[in-house]
C-alpha positions as MATLAB code, in Angstrom:
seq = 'XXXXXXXXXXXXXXXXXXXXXXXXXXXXXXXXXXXXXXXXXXXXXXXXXXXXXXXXXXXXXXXXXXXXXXXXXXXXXXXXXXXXXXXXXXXXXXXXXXXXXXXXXXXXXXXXXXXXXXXXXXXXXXXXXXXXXXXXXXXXXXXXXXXXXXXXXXXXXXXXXXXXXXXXXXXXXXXXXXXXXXXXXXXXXXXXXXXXXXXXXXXXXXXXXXXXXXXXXXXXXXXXXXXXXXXXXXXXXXXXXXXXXXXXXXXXXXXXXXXXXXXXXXXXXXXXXXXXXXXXXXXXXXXXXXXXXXXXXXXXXXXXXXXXXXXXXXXXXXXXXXXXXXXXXXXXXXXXXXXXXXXXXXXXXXXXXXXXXXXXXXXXXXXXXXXXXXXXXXXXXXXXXXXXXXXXXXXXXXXXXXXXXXXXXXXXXXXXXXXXXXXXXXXXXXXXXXXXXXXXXXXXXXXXXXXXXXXXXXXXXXXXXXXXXXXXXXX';
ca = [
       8.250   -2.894   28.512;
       8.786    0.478   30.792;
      11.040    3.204   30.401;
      11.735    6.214   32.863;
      11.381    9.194   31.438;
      11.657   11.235   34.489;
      13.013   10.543   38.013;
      10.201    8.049   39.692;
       8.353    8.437   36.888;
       7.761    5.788   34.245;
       5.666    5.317   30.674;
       4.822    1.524   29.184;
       5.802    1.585   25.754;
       3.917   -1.942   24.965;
       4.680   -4.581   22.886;
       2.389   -3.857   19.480;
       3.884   -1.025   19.374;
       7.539   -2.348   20.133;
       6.895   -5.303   17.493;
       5.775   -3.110   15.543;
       8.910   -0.832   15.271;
      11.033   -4.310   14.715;
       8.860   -5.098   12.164;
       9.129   -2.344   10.178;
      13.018   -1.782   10.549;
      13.149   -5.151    9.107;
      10.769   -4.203    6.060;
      13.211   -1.034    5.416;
      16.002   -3.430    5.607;
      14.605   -6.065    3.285;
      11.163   -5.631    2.340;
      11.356   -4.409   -1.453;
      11.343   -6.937   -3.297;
       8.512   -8.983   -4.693;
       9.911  -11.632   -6.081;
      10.062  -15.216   -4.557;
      13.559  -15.974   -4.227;
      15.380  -13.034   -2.985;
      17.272  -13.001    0.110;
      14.932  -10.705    1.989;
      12.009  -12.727    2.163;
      13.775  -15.385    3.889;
      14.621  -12.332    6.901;
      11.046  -10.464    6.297;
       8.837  -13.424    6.537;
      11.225  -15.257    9.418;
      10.686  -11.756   11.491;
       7.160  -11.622   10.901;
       6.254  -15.507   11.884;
       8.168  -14.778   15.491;
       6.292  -11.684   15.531;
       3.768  -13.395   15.631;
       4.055  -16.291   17.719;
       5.094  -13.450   20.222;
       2.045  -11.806   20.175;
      -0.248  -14.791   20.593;
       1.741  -15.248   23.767;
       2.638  -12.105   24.798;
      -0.539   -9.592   23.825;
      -3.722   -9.447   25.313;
      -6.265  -10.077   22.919;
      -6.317   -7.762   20.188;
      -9.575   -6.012   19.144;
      -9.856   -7.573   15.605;
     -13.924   -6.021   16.116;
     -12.715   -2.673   15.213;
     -10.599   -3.719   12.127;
     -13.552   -6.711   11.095;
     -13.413   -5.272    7.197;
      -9.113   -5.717    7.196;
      -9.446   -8.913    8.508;
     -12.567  -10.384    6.525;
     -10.659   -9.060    3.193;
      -7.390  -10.527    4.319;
      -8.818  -13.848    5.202;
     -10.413  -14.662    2.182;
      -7.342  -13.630   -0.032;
      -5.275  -16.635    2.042;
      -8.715  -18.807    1.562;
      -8.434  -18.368   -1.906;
      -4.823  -18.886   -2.022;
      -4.246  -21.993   -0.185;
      -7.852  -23.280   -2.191;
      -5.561  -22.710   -5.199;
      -3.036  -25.415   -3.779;
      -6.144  -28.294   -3.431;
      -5.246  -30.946   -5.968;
      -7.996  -32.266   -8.350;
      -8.325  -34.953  -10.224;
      -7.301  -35.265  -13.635;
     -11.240  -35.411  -15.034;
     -11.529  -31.808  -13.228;
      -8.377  -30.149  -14.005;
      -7.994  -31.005  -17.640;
     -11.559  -29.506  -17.714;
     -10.105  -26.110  -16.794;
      -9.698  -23.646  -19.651;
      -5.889  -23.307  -20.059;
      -5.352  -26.813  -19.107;
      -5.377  -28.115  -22.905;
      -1.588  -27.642  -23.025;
       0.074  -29.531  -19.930;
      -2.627  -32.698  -20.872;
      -0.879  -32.921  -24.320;
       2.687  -32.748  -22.842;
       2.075  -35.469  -20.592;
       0.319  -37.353  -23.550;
       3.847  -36.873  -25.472;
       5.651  -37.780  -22.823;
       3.893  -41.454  -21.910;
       3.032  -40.189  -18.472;
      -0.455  -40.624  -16.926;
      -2.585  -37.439  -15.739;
      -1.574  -36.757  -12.305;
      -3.883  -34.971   -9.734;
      -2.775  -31.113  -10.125;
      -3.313  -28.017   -7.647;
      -6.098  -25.428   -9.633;
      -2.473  -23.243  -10.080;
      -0.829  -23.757  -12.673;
       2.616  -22.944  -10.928;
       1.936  -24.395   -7.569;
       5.349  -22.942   -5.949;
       4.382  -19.281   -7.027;
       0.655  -20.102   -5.449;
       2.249  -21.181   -2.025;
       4.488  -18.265   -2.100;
       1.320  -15.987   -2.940;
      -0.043  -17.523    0.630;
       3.217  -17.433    2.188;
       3.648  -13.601    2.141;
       0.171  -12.882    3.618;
       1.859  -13.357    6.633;
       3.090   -9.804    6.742;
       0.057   -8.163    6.367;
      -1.633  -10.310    9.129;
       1.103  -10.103   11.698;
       0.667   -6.098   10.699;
      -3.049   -6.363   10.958;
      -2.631   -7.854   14.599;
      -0.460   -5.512   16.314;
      -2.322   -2.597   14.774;
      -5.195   -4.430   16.345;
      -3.076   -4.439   19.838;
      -2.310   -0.774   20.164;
      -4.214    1.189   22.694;
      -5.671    5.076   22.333;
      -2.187    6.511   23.102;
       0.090    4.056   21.394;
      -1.952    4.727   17.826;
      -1.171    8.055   18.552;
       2.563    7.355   17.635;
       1.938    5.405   14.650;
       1.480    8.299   12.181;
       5.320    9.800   13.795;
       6.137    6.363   13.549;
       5.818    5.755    9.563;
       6.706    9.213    8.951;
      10.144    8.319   10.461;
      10.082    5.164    8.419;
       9.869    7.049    5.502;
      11.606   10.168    6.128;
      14.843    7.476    6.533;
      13.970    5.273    3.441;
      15.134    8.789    1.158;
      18.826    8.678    2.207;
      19.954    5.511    0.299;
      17.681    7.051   -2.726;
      19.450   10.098   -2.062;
      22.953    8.487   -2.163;
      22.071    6.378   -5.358;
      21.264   10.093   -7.051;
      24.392   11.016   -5.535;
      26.671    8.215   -7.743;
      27.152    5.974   -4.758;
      26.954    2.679   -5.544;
      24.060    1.607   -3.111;
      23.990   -2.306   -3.832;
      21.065   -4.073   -1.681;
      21.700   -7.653   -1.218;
      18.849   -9.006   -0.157;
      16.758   -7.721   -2.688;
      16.954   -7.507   -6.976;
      17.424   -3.674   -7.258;
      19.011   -2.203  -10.526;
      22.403   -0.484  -10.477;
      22.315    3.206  -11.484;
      18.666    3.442  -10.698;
      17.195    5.692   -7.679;
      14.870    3.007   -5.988;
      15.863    3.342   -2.088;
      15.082    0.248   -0.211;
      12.893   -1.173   -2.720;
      14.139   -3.463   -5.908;
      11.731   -0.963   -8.428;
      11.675    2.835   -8.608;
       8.198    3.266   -8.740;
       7.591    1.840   -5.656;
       9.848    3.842   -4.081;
       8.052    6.964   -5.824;
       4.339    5.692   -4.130;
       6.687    5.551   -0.789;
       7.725    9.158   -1.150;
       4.012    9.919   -2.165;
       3.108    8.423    1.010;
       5.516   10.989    2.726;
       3.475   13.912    1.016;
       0.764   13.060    2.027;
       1.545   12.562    5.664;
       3.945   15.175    6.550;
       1.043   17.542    6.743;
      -1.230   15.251    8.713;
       1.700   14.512   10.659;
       2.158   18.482   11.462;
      -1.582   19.156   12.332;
      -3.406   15.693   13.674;
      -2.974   17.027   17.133;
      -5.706   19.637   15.522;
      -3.340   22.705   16.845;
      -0.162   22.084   14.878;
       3.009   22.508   17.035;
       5.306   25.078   15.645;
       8.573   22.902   14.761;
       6.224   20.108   13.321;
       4.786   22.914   11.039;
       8.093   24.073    9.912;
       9.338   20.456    9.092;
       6.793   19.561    7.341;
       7.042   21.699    4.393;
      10.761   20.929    3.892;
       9.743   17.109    4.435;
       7.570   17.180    1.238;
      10.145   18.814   -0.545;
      12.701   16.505   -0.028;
       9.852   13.848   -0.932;
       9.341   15.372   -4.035;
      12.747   16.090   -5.199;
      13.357   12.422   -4.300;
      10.179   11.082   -6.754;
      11.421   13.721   -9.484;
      15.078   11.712   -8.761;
      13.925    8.061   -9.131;
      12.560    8.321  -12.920;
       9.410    7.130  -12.114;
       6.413    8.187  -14.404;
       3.995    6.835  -12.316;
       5.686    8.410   -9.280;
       5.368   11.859  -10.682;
       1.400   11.097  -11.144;
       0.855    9.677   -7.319;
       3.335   12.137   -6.288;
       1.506   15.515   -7.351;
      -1.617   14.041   -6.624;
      -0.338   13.674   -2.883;
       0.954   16.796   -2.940;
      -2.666   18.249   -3.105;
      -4.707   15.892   -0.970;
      -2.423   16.641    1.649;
      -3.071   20.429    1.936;
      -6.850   19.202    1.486;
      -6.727   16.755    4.221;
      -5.436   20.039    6.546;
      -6.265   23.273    5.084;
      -8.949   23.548    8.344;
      -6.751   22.493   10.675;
      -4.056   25.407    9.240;
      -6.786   27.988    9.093;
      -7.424   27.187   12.968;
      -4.025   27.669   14.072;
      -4.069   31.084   12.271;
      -7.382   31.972   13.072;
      -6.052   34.907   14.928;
      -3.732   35.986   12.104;
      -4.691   38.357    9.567;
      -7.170   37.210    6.714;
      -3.642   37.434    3.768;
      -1.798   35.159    6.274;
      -3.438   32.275    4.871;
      -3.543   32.223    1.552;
       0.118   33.864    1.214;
       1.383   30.718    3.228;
      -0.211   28.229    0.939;
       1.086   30.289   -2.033;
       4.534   30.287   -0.729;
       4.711   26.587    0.042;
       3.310   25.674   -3.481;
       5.652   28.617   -5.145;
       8.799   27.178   -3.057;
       8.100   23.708   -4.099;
       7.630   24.791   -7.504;
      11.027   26.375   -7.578;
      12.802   23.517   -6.734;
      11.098   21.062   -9.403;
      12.288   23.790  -11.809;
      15.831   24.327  -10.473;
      15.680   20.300  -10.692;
      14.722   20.234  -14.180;
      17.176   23.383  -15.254;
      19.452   21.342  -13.422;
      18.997   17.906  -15.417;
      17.990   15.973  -12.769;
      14.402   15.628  -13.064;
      14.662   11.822  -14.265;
      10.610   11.441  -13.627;
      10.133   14.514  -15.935;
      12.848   13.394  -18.627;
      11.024   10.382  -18.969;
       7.559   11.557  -19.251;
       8.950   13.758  -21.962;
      10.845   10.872  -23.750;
       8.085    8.475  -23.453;
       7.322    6.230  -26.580;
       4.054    4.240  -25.821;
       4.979    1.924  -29.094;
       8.406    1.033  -27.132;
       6.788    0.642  -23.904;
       6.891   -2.885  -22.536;
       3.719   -2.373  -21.032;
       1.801   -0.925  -23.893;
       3.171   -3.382  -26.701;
       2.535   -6.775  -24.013;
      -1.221   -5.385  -22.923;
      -2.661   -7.875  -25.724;
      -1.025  -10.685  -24.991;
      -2.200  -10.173  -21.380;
      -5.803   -9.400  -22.590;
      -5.390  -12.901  -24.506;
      -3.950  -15.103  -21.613;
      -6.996  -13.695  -19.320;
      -9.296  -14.854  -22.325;
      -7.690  -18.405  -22.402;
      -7.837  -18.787  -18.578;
     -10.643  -17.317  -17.368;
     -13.309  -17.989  -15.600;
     -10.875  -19.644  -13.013;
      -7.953  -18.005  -13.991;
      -3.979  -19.578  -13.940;
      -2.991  -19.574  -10.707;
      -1.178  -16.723   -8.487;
       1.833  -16.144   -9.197;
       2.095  -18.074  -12.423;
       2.639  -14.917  -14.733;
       6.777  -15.231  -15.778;
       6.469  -18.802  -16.659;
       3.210  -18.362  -18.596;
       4.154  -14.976  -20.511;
       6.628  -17.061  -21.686;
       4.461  -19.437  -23.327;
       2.160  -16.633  -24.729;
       4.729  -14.363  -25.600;
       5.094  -13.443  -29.506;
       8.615  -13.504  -31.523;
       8.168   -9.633  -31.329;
       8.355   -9.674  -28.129;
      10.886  -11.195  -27.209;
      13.888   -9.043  -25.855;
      17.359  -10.125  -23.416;
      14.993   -9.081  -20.650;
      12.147  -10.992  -19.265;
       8.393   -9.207  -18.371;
       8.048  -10.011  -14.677;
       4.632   -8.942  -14.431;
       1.596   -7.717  -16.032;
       2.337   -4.422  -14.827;
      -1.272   -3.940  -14.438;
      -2.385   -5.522  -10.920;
      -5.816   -5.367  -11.741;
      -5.697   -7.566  -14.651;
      -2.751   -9.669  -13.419;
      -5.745  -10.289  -10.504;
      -7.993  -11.407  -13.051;
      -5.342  -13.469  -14.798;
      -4.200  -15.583  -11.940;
      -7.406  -15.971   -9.741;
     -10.579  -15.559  -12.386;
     -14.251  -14.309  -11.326;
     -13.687  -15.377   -7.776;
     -10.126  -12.939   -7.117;
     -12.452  -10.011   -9.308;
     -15.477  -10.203   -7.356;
     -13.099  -10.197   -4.157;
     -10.918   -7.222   -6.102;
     -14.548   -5.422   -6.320;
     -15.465   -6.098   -3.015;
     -12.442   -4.285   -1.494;
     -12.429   -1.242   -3.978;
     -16.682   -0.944   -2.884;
     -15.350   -1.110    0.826;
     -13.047    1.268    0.077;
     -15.131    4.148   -1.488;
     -18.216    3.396    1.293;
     -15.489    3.996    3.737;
     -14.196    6.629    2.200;
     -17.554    8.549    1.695;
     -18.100    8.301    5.425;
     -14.945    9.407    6.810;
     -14.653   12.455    4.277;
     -18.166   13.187    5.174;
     -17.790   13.192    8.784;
     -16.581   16.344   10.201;
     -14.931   14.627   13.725;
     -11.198   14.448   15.155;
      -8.027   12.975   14.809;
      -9.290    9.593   14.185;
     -11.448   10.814   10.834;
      -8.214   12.980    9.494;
      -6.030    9.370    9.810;
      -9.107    7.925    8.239;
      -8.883   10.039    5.484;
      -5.295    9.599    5.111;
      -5.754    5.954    5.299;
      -8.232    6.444    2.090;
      -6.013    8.673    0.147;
      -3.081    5.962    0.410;
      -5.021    3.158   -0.785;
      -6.164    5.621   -3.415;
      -2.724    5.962   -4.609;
      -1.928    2.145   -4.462;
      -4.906    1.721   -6.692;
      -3.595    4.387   -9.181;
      -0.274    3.010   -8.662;
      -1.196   -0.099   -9.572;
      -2.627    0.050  -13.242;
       0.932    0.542  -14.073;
       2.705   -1.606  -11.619;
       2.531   -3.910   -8.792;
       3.353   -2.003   -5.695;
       1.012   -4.128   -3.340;
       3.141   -7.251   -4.135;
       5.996   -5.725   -1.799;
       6.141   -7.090    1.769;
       6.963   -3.559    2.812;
       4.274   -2.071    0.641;
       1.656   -4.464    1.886;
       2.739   -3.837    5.877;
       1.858    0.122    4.858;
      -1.335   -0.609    2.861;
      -2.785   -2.692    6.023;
      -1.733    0.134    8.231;
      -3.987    2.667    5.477;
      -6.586    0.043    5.840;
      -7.177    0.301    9.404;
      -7.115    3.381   10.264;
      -9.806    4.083    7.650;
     -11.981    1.227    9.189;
     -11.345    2.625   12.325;
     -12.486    6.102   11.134;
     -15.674    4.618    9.003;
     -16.529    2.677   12.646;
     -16.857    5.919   14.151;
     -18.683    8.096   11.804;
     -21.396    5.290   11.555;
     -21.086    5.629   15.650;
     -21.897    9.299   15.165;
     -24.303    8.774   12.895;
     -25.778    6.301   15.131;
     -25.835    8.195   18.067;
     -27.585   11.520   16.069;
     -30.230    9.290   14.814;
     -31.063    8.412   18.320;
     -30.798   11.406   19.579;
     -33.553   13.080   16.366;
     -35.853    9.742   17.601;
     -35.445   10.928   20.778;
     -36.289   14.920   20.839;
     -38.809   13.514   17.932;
     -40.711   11.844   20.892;
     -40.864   14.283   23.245;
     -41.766   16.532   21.083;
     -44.684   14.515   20.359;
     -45.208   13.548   23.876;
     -45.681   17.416   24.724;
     -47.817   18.279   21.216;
     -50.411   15.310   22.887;
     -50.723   17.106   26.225;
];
């Protein structure tokens, strides 16, 4: 695809990036939900499977080298979800812990043992496999995008998010924003996703790369460095907006890793500036943004902070069901129920105190939720990512190299803030949230790939003057 951007002049625009784009208006249209049978995953998961099929004809062959970690990960989550859909025979599968329940329905009911998938709630396993196909149609355009088209991407989500705060904004307004393709909650500020705190991690998202947005270029151009500021601002007012506690946690943490992630890159484009400038800017930005929170909360509108305030662990849903989630893992593990499986099964674990008009969708914890529905085998793969994660992490933030580190190092500080994010939610389950997560992922393999190039390349070059020197010492 070319467009002219001057008289006998032309630029490609490519289709990664163009699929891309579609990709992700579709995921701000109707990727924020989680659940299995709302209307958006039908559009979501329809988009991403001719996305794909495009790009195997269209695209030349992507460089999946570069992204190898991404892949390896994402390959054996959909092994281990489609493994879950194998039946076994009834010898095997009434031999799984867990098990001792369904035998002695069938028992009551007359019926003979019939071979059963290793999930316990074989529909909620395929769907588990059925939504890795956002990720991996993510993971394969990212892998498409030449040197200048990556160059875009940070603008490009940036955008994305920047425009997912107006329907928040308009639910805080009164308007009755009603999503139908997804399960979102009248009255509450959650923008295009069904829950508010996954909105909140979005807007954390936006603090952190507003900055990075305003300086990647390494010499920050002036009305990038003014809109940035007011950017995080808005971001902030809108997590402060939504109610989330969580939110408020990922949100100020974002807040500061993004001035870490540039604070060089601003002292270089004021290098020439007196030594007050400096400080006196950062002071203002973090004094302005403090104003606002306050005028927020004078105001009553501080929903995140109201809650936090108001917060009764013994009422919390999350708090009072912990044990019964503790129990269930003890019950199913070491192979665990099945992904998916959790409303059905809560249900069958759930004490009379309890229960409530409402149902508990989740475990609210991801990482135990992990353990619940896939056993040892999803842990150890849960540990491998998280040790990928901080060895890529150490390298990037230890490297001292361009552009591609400072992406890197955003990429680390997102997934950071998923994993925070999800010990008290589920953020990752969210088509939308797993499209961004892959996009974190790569560029901090692409940014570990080049520090151990760099480190590569100065080891050879030590060996090297280490050689001559010797070769000189002997005559």
């Amino acid at each position: 695809m070319r467009l002219s951007d001057r008289p006998g002049k032309s630029f490609s625009i490519g289709f990664p990036i163009a699929a891309l784009v579609i990709l992700l208006i579709v995921l701000w249209l109707a990727g924020g939900g989680s659940r299995a049978n709302v209307p958006g995953q039908i559009f979501v998961r329809a988009t991403a499977w001719m996305v794909l099929i495009a790009a195997l004809l269209a695209m030349k062959r992507p460089n999946m080298r570069a992204v190898r970690p991404v892949l390896l990960l994402l390959l054996a989550s959909l092994g281990l979800a489609l493994l879950q859909l194998v039946p076994l025979p009834p010898g095997i599968w009434q031999a799984l812990p867990g098990r001792d329940v369904f035998e002695r329905a069938a028992v009551l009911a007359g019926e003979s043992q019939p071979w059963r998938p290793w999930a316990i709630v074989p529909a909620a396993a395929y769907n588990a496999a059925a939504s890795l196909v956002v990720p991996g149609v993510t993971l394969v355009l990212l892998a498409g995008l030449d040197e200048r088209q990556a160059t875009w991407l940070p603008g490009i989500i940036l955008t994305f998010i920047a425009t997912a705060t107006l329907p928040g904004l308009a639910q805080f307004a009164g308007a009755a924003f009603d999503n139908p393709l997804f399960n979102d909650t009248p009255g509450q500020v959650s923008g295009i996703f069904a829950n508010r705190n996954h909105f909140a991690l979005l807007m954390a998202f936006g603090c952190l790369m507003a900055p990075v947005w305003a300086f990647a270029n390494g010499s920050g151009v002036l009305w990038k460095m003014l809109t940035a500021p007011g950017l995080m601002m808005v971001f902030a007012l809108t997590i402060l907006a939504t109610g989330s506690r969580a939110g408020l946690l990922v949100g100020v943490l974002a807040v500061v890793i993004g001035f870490v992630l540039t604070w060089r890159r601003i002292r270089h484009v004021l290098h020439r500036a007196p030594g007050w400038v400096f400080p006196t800017l950062i002071a203002g930005v973090i004094a302005a943004m403090a104003i606002v929170v306050l005028l927020s909360v004078a105001a009553d509108r501080a929903v995140s902070i109201d809650r936090v305030m108001a917060m009764d662990a013994g009422q919390d849903m999350r708090h009072r069901g912990l044990p019964t989630v503790i129990e269930m893992i003890r019950s199913y593990f070491p192979v665990g129920s099945g992904l998916g499986g959790f409303d059905p099964l809560f249900r069958m674990h759930e004490p009379f105190a309890l229960l409530k008009p409402t149902y508990f969708n989740h475990a609210h914890n991801d990482f135990l939720e992990i353990v619940l529905d896939t056993g040892l085998v999803g842990l150890l793969l849960l540990i491998t990512a998280i040790i990928w994660w901080g060895w890529a992490s150490v390298r990037v933030w230890r490297d001292q190299g361009d552009r591609v580190v400072l992406l890197a190092r955003l990429g680390s500080a997102m997934i950071l803030l998923v994993l925070l994010a999800s010990l008290f939610d589920y953020p990752a389950r969210t088509p939308t949230m797993m499209a961004l997560l892959v996009v974190a992922a790569v560029w901090l393999a692409k940014g570990a790939n080049r520090a151990a190039e760099v480190e590569t390349a100065d080891d050879l070059g030590f060996t090297a003057r280490r050689h001559t020197s010797i070769a000189v010492d002997a005559r």
